[in-house]
C-alpha positions in Angstrom: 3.6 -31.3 -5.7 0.4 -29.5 -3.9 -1.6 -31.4 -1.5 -4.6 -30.7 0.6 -3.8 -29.1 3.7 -5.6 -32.5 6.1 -2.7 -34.8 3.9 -0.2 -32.4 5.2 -1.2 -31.9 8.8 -1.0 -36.2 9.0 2.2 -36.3 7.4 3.4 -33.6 9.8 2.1 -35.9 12.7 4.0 -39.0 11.4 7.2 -36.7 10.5 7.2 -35.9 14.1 6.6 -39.3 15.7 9.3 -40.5 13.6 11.4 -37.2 13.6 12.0 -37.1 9.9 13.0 -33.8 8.7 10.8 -31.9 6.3 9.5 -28.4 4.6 6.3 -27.3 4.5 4.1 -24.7 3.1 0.1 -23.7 3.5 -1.6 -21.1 1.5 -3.9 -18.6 3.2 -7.4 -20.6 2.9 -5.5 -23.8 4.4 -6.9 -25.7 0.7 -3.3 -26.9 -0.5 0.2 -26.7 0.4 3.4 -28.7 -0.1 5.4 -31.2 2.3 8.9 -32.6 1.3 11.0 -34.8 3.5 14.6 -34.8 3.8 14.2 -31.2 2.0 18.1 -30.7 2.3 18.7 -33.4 0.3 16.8 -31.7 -3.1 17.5 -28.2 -5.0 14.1 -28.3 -6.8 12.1 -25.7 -4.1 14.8 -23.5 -2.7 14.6 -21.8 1.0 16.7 -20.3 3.7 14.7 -20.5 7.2 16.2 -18.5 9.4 20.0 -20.1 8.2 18.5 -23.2 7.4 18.9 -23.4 3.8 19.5 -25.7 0.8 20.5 -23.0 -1.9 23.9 -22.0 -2.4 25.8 -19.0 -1.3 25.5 -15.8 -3.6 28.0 -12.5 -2.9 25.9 -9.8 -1.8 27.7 -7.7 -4.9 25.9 -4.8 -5.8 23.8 -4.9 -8.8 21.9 -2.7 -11.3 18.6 -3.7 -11.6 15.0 -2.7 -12.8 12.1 -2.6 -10.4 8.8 -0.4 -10.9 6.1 -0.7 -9.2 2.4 0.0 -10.7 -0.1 0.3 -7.7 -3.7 1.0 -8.0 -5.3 4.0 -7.9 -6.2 5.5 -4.3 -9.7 5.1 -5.8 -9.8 1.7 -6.0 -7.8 1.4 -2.6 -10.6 3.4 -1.0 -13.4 1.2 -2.0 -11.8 -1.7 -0.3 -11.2 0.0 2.7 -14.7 1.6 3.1 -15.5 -2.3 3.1 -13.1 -2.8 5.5 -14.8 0.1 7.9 -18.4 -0.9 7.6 -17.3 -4.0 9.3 -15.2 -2.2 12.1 -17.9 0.2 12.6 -20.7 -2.4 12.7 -18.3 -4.3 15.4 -17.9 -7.0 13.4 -14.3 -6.9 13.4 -11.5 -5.3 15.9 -9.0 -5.9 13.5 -8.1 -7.3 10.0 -5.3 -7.3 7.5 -6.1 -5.7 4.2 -3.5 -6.3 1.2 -3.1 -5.1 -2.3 -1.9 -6.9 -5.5 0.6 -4.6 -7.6 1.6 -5.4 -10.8 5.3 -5.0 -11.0 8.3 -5.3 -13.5 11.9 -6.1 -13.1 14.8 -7.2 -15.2 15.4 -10.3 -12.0 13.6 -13.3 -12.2 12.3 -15.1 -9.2 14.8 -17.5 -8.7 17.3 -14.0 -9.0 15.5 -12.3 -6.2 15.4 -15.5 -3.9 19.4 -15.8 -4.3 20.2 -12.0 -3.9 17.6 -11.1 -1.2 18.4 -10.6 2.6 15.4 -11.8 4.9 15.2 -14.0 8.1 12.6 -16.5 6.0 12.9 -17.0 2.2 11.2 -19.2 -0.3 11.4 -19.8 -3.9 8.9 -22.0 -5.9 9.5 -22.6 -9.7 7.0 -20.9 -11.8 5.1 -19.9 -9.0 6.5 -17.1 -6.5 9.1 -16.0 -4.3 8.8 -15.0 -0.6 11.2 -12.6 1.3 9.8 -12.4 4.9 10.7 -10.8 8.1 8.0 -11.9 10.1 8.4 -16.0 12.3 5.2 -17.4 12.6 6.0 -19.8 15.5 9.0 -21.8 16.4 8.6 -25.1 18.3 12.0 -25.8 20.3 12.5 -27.8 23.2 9.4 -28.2 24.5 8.3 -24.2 23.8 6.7 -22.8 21.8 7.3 -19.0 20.3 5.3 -16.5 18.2 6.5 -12.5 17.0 3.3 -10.7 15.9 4.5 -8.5 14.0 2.4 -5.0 13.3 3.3 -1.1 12.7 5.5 0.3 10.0 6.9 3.5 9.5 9.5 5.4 7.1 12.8 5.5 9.2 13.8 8.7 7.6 10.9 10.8 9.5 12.0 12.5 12.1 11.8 10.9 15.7 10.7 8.0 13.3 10.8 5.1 16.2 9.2 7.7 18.8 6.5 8.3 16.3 5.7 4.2 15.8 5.9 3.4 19.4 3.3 6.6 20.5 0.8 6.4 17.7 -2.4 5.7 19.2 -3.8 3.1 15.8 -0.6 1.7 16.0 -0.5 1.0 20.0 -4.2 -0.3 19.6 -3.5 -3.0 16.5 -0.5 -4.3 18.2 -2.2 -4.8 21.5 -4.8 -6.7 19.7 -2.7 -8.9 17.6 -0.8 -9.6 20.9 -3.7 -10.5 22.3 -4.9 -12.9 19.8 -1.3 -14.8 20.0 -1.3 -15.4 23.5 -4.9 -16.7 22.6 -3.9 -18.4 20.0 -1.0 -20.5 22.0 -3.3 -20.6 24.4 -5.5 -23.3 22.3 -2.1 -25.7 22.1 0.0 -24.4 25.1 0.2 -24.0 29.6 2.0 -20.8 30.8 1.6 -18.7 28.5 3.2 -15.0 28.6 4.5 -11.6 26.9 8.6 -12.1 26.8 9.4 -8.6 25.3 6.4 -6.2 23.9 6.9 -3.8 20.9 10.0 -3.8 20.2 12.1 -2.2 16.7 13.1 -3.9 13.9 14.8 -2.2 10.9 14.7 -3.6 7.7 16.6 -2.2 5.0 14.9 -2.3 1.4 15.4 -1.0 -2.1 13.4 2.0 -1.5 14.8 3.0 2.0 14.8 2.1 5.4 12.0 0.9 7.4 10.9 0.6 10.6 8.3 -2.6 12.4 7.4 -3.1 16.1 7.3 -6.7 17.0 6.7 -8.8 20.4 7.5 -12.3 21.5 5.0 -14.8 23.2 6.0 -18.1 24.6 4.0 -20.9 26.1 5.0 -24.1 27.2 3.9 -27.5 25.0 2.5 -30.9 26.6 5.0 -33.6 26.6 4.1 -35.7 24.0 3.4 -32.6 21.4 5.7 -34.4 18.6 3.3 -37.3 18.2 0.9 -35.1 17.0 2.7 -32.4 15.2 0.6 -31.3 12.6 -2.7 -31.6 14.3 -1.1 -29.0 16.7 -0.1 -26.6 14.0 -2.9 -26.1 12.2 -5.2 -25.1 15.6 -2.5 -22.3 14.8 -3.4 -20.9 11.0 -4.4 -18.8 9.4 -1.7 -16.4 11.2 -3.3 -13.7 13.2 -1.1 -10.9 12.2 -2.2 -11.3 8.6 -6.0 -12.3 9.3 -7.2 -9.8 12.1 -9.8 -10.6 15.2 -12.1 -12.2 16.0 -10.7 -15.1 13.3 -14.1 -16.0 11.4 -15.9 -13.0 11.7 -13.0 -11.6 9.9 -12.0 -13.9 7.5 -15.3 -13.8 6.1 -15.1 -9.9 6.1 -11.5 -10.1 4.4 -12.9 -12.6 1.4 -15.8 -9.6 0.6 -13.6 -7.2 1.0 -10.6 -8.4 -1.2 -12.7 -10.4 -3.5 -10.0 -12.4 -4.9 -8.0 -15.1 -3.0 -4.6 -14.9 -1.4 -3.3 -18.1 -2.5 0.4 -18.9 -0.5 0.7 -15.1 0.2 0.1 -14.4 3.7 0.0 -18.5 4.4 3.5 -20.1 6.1 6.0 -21.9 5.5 8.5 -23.8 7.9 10.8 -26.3 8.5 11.3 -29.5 11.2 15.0 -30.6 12.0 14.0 -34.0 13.7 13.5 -32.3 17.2 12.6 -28.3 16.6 10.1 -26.6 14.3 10.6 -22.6 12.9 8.0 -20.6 10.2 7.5 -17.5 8.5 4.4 -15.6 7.5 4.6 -15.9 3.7 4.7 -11.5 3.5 6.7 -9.9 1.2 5.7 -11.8 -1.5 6.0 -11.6 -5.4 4.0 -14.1 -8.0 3.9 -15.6 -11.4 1.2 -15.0 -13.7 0.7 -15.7 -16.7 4.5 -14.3 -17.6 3.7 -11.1 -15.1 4.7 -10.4 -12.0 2.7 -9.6 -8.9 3.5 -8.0 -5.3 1.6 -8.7 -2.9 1.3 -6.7 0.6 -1.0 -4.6 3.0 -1.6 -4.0 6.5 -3.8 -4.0 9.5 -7.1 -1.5 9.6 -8.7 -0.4 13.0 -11.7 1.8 13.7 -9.0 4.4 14.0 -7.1 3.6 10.8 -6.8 6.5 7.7 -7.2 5.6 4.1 -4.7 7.5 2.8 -2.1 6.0 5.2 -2.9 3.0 4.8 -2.5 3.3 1.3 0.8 4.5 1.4 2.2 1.6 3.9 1.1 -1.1 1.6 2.4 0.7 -1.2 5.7 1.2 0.8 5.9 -2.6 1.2 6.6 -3.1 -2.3 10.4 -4.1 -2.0 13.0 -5.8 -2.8 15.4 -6.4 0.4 18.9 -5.7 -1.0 
């Protein structure tokens, strides 16, 4: 079923030369992914893109369920972010996403939490993992191309909770960057490129409570013939920004010594072509299979400005299920 990421970028470019429909997934070191055409037509990987979706309805009954959570220790959390400050205080990075891996334990299996989750992008993979995500990645439609960086979270139950996200200086500072790098980003594959809306709210409603996340939208305009070469295109795009940091390399390499493990599909994307238009989702909110366990994975972005113990606790507050 996985494929090097260069056998999916060509089979993107063909796909959209011949407008096929198809589903598609990379993993955060662009090494493999998946492509299926005609995805609609089999029930083997299940998803729901933004309504687009091969899995049957479930009623959104209400449910008892077991979820716990086992972090690590703010220890261990600190030693990873001391990493992640030597780098931003060397100036070797503005900006990069940090993430976790918590065991957890339910009484749902994956394919459960797929079918009874609410989310704008969801994935399920046999044996694998199952993706709940808020957060597009780019959609490609009629001849424009769209991208919603997504970065700061808060707990909506805080007093003046939106009032705090929107003033927090570390919070105004990593969105501005992440914006940034977008319109760059678009820049590399598209003319006219420009800020549509800038920090705006999203609430997202989770097991654990209410939460809020500021958003933007940056569109640019795409050459003519972009459907000939489709894939090519899309991967000038990856890794995602919002889950890598700036500048791209210096960071990437900072995140691997940091993390010291790799991502795998969490944090990659996933999306899916109609014949004509293209939407994908980060690959956040994200549990995996191992080895009969269960895995969460999550983080958030660290600035010069950024506090350990806050950081801690937004990754930990990830840690969801969305119904």
């Amino acid at each position: 079923m996985f494929i090097h990421c260069h056998q999916i970028a060509a089979k993107m470019n063909e796909a959209g030369r011949t407008k096929t429909p198809f589903l598609f997934a990379v993993n955060f070191e662009m090494s493999e992914g998946f492509f299926i055409e005609n995805p609609l037509r089999q029930n083997h990987v299940l998803f729901d893109l933004n309504g687009i979706t091969n899995a049957k309805q479930i009623p959104n009954a209400p449910m008892d369920f077991v979820f716990e959570r086992y972090p690590e220790s703010f220890e261990t959390y600190e030693e990873r972010f001391r990493c992640a400050m030597e780098a931003l205080r060397a100036g070797e990075t503005l900006l990069l996403n940090l993430t976790i891996k918590t065991p957890v334990e339910t009484s749902l299996s994956l394919r459960e939490i797929f079918e009874r989750s609410q989310a704008k992008y969801r994935l399920y993979v046999p044996g694998k993992f199952v993706c709940f995500s808020p957060e597009r990645f780019v959609m490609i439609r009629n001849g424009k191309i769209f991208s919603h960086p997504m970065k700061g979270t808060i707990d909506a139950d805080l007093p003046n909770a939106a009032g705090r996200l929107l003033n927090d200086r570390k919070e105004v500072a990593e969105h501005e960057m992440i914006t940034k790098l977008t319109r760059d980003d678009l820049g590399r594959v598209a003319t006219k490129v420009k800020v549509n809306r800038y920090r705006y709210i999203d609430r997202l409603k989770t097991n654990n409570g209410t939460i809020l996340q500021t958003s933007s939208e940056v569109e640019g305009t795409l050459p003519a013939d972009y459907l000939l070469s489709l894939g090519t295109l899309f991967f000038k795009l990856l890794p995602a920004g919002s889950i890598a940091g700036t500048p791209r390399e210096a960071t990437l390499r900072i995140i691997r010594a940091c993390e010291q493990q790799p991502r795998g599909f969490y944090s990659g994307v996933v999306g899916y072509f109609d014949g004509e238009n293209l939407d994908s989702g980060v690959l956040i909110r994200f549990i995996e299979e191992e080895n009969g366990k269960m895995y969460f994975r999550s983080g958030g972005g660290i600035t010069i400005e950024s506090q350990c113990e806050s950081e801690y606790n937004e990754a930990i507050q990830k840690v969801y299920l969305p119904f």
